[in-house]
N, C-alpha and C positions, 0 to 999 in steps of 0.2 A: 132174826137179824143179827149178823154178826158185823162187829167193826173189826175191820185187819189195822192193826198197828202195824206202821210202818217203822221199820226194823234198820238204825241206823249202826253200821261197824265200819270201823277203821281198818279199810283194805290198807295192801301195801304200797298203792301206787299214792294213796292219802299221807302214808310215812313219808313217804321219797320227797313228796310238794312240800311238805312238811318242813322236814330238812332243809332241802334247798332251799326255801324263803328264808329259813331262820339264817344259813352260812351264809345266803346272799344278802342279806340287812345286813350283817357284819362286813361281808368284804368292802359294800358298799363304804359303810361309817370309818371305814379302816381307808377305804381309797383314798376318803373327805380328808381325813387327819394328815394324810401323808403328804396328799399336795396345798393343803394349808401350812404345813413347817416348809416345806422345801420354798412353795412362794412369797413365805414374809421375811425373807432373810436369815441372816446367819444367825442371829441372837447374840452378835457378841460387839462389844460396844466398841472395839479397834477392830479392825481386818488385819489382815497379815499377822497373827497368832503366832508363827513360826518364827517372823522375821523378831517378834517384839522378843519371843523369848532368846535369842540369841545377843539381844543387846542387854541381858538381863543383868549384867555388873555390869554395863557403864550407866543405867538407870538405877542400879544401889548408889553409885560415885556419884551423880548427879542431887540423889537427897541428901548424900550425907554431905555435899556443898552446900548446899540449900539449907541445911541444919543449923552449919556453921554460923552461915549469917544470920541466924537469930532474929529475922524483919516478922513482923506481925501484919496483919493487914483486918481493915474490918469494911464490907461494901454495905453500899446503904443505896434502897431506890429512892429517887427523891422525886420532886409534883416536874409536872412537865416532862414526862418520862423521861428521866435522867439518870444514871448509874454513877456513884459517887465511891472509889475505892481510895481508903487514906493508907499510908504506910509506913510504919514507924520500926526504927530499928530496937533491939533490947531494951535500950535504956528508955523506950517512950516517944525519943526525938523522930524529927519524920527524916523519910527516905528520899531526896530531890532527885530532880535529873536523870529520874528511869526513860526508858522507852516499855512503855505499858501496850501489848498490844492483848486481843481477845477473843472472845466471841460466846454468841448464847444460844443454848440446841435447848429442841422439848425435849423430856426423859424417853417417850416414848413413841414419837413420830419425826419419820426423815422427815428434810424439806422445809423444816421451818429456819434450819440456824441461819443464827445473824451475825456478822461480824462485826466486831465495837474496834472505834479508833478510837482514844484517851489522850486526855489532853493534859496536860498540867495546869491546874489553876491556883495554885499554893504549893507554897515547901507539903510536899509528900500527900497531895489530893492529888485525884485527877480523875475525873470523867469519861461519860461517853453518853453520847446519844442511843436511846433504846431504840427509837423510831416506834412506829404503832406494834409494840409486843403486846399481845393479846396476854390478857388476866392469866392466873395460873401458875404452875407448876415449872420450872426453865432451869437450864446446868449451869451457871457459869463457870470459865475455863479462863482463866487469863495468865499471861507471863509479864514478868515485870527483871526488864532487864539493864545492868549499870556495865557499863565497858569499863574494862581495868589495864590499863597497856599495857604488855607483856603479859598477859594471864587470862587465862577462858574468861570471859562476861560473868559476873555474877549473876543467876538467875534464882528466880522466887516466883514458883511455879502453883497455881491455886486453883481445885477444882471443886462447887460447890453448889446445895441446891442454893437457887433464889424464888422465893416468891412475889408474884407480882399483882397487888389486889386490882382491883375492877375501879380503881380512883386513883392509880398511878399516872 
């Protein structure tokens, strides 16, 4: 009795399938990657890249006014979902009589921002209604502007994480 082993070799046409499965996994995970960046957006947090760098000295002239005025500012989430921004110039004293306007974006998903109208409720507080912002991680963005006759608005420009716990 003889047993025949069956005699297994890597012909060339086993190379070739070989091959191809291996460069077609690839092209495939290569295709995945390609149309996942091109469908999630640009990655950049302003659009118009071009336009912005073209205004890029009158956004130096814009901080170094904003330097000038020496205001402070410190926001606080307060119960009842409320946003509370006070504003004090150098010395401490608050800032009155701005137009505060705003708004709060996730860091990382369109679609949620929210625009804040702010109120004055004291010499240099003033508020806004969060509305139901979900717990987490949020940008605040807000400008705080004083009109000066004859002269650009003074503005005081603030952009910053907030957190907002699950008992706000």
């Amino acid at each position: 009795m003889s047993v025949t082993a069956m005699e297994t070799r890597l012909s060339g046409k086993h190379i070739i399938l070989i091959l191809l499965g291996f460069f077609g996994i690839v092209a495939a995970v290569n295709s995945y990657f390609i149309y996942m960046a091109i469908s999630t957006g640009p990655g950049e947090e302003r659009g118009a890249s071009y336009e912005a760098g073209l205004r890029y000295n009158a956004t130096l002239a814009e901080e170094r006014t904003q330097a000038a005025l020496r205001w402070h500012h410190q926001s606080q989430v307060l119960e009842g979902s409320r946003l509370r921004i006070q504003i004090t110039d150098a010395d401490g004293g608050p800032v009155a009589g701005l137009a505060v306007t705003g708004h709060v974006a996730r860091p990382a998903a369109n679609g949620a921002d929210r625009a804040l109208a702010f109120k004055e409720v004291d010499a240099g507080i003033y508020e806004s209604d969060l509305g139901l912002a979900d717990p987490g991680s949020w940008i605040l963005a807000f400008a705080a502007e004083r009109v000066r006759p004859g002269l650009e608005p003074a503005t005081y420009r603030v952009k910053e994480r907030l957190w907002l716990s699950p008992a706000h």
